[in-house]
C-alpha positions in Angstrom: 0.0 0.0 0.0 1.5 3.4 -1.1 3.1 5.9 1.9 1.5 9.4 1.7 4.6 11.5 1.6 5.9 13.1 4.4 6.7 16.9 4.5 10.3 16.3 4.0 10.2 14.3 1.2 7.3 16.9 -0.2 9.5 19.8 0.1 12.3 18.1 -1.5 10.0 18.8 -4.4 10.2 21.9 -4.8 12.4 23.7 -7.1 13.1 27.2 -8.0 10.1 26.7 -10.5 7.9 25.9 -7.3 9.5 29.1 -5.5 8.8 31.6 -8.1 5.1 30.5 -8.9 4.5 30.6 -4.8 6.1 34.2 -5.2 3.7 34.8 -8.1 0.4 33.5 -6.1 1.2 35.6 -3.3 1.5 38.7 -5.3 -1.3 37.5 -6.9 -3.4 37.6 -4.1 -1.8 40.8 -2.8 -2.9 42.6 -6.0 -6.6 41.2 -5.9 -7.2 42.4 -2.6 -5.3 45.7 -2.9 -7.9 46.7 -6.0 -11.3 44.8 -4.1 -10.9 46.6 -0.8 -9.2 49.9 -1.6 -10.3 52.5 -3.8 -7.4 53.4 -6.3 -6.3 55.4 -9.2 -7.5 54.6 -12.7 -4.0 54.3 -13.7 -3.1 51.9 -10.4 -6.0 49.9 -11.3 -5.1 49.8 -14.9 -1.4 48.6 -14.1 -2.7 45.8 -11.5 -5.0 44.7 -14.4 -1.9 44.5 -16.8 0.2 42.8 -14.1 -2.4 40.6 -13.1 -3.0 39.4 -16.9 0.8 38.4 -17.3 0.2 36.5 -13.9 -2.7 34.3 -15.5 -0.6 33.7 -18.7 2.3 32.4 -16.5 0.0 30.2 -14.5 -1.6 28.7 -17.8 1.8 28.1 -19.1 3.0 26.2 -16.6 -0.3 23.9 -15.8 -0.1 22.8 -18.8 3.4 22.2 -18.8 2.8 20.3 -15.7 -0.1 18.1 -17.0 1.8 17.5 -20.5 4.5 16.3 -17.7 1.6 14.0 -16.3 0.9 12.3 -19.4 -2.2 14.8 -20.7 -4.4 13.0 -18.1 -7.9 14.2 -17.1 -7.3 13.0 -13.5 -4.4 15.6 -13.0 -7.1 18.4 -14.0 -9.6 16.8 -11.8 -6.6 17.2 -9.1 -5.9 20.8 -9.9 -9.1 22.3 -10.7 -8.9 24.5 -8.2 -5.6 26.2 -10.2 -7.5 26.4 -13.2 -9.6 29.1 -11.4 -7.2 30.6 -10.2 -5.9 31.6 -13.2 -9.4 33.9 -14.3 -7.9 37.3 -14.3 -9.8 39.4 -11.9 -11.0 42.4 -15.1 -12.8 39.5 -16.9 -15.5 41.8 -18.0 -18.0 38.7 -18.2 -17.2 38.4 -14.3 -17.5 42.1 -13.6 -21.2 41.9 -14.9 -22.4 40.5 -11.7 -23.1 41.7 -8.5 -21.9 39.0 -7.1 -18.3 39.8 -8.3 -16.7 39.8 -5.1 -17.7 35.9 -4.6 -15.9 35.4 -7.5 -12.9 37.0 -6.4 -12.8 35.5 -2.9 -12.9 31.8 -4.7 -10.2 33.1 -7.4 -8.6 34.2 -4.2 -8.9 31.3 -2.7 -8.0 29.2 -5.1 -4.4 31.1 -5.3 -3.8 30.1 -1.9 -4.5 27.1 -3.2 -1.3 27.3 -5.2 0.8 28.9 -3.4 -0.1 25.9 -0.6 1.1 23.6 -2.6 4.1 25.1 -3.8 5.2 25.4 -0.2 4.0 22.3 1.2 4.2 19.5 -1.6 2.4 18.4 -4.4 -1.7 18.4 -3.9 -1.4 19.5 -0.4 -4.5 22.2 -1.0 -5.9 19.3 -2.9 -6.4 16.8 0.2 -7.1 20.2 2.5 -10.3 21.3 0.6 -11.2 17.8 0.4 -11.2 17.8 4.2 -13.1 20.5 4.6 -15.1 20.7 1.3 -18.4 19.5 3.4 -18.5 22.3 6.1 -17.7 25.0 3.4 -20.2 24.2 1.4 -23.0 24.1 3.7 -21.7 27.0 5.2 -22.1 29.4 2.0 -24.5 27.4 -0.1 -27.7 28.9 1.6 -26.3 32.6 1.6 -25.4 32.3 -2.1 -28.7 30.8 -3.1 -30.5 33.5 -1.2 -28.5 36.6 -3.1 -28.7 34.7 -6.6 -32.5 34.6 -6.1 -32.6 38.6 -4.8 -30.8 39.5 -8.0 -33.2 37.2 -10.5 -36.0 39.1 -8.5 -34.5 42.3 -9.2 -34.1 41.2 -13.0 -37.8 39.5 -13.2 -39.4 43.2 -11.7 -37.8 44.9 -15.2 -38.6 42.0 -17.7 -41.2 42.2 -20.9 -42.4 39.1 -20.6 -45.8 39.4 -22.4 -44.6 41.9 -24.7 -42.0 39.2 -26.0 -44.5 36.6 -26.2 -47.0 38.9 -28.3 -44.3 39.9 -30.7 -43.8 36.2 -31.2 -47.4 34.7 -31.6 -48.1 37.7 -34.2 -45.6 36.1 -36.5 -48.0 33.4 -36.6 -51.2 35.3 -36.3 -52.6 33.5 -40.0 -52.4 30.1 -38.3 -53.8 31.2 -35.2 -56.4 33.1 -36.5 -57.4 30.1 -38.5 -57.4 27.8 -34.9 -59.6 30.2 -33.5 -62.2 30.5 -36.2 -62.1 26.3 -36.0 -62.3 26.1 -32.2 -65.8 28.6 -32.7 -67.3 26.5 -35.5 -66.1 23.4 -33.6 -67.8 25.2 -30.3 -71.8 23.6 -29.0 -73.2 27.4 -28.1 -71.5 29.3 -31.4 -72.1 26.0 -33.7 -75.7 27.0 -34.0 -75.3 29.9 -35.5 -74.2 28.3 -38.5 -77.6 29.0 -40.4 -77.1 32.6 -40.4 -76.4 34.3 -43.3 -73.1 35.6 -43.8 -71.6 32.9 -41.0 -68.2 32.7 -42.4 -67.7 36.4 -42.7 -68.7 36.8 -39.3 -66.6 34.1 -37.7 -63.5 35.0 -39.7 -64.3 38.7 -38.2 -65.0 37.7 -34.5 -61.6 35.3 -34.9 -59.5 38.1 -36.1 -60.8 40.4 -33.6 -60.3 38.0 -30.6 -56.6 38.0 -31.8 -56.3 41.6 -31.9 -57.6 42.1 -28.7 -55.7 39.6 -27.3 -52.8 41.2 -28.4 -53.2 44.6 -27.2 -53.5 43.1 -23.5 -50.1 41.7 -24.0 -48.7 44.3 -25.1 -50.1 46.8 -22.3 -47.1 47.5 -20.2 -49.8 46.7 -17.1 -49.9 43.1 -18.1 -45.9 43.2 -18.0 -46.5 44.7 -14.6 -48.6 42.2 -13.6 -46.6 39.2 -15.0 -43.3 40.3 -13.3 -44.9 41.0 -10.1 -45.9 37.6 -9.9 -42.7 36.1 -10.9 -40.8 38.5 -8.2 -43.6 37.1 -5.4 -42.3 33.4 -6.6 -38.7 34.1 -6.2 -38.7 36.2 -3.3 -40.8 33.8 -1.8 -38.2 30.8 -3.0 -35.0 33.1 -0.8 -37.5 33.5 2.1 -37.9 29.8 2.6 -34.1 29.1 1.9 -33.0 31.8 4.5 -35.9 30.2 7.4 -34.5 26.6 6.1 -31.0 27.9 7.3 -32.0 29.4 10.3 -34.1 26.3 11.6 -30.8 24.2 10.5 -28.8 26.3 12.7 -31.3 26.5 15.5 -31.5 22.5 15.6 -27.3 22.2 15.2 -27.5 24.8 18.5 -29.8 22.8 20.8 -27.9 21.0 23.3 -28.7 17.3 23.2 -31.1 15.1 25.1 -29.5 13.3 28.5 -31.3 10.8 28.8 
């Protein structure tokens, strides 16, 4: 049965490749929380940006040196895939987007450690650490997380045209559903008897294509929007209410002292 290495034989490892990427991470992570907790120059921020890019580009090069070193094997990403976030540089506009940003960061953050971990204390150390710990942190953050997502989707659903959208789509097809409603009238007990009057067709073909019309003016009134998204809002505020009780009740019940029987 293979011996987990001991820290000796880990550090005798490392190399002065291993020393300069630890360097990197930690300057790394000094610069990320230098421009998320500090307010800074344009041209400071600018020049962290820079330095930070040629950071990410060293880290990529040498994963995947390291991985064509490990045969191009999908287990050593699996090992490391904590590096491979590591290496998002922090102006990623498609990151900045969010409100959430700062989560981001504090993983990317995290995940730097990560590196720098295991270029001062052997190969994977961070690796088996999160492992360890993985459990905790997740149910730690998952409920806070879930509960900001679902303020933000509610704050997006209060500004959505949802009916709008769906009018705009259905008159592209307003032939063939002017046609199903003139077919669900003929086809309908109460309306069907009117088929002896004179004129029939002309007035069902009239009554269908008004239907439609009306129909789609109510969509498109900007009340119905209203209406719609205030609804949806209700659903998902409703949704981070119960995730935030479910948390509290979870932490009420891992407070209570236990039974002595």
């Amino acid at each position: 049965m293979p011996q987990n290495p001991t820290p000796t034989a880990a550090r005798a490892r490392i190399g002065p490749l291993d020393w300069l990427m630890l360097l990197l991470a930690l300057v790394s992570v000094g610069l990320l929380l230098w421009e998320t907790f500090w307010q800074l120059p344009a041209e400071t921020t600018e020049l962290i940006i820079r330095t930070d890019l040629t950071i990410c580009g060293i880290f990529a090069v040498e994963f995947v040196w390291r991985w064509s070193r490990a045969g191009w094997g999908w287990g050593f990403v699996g090992r490391n895939w904590y590096e491979i976030i590591g290496m998002i540089p922090f102006s990623q506009p498609a990151l900045r987007g969010f409100r959430l940003f700062r989560v981001v960061r504090i993983v990317v953050m995290v995940s730097r450690f990560g590196r720098a971990a295991d270029r001062a204390m052997g190969d994977e150390f961070f690796y088996r650490l999160v492992n360890r710990f993985s459990g905790g942190i997740i149910d730690a953050i998952k409920a806070p997380i879930t509960a900001a997502v679902l303020e933000q989707a509610a704050i997006v659903m209060a500004k959505g045209q949802y009916t709008s959208t769906i009018a705009r789509t259905l008159e592209d097809r307003e032939g063939e559903l002017g046609a199903m409603i003139a077919q669900k009238l003929r086809e309908d007990p109460q309306t069907g008897r009117l088929s002896k009057l004179p004129f029939y067709e002309d007035i069902l073909q009239a009554v269908a294509r008004t239907a439609f019309r009306v129909v789609m003016d109510v969509m498109k009134d900007p009340r119905t929007d209203a209406v719609v998204a205030d609804m949806l809002r209700e659903n998902v505020l409703q949704l981070r209410t119960a995730v935030i009780q479910r948390q509290a009740e979870q932490q009420h019940h891992e407070k209570r002292p236990p039974k002595i029987s």
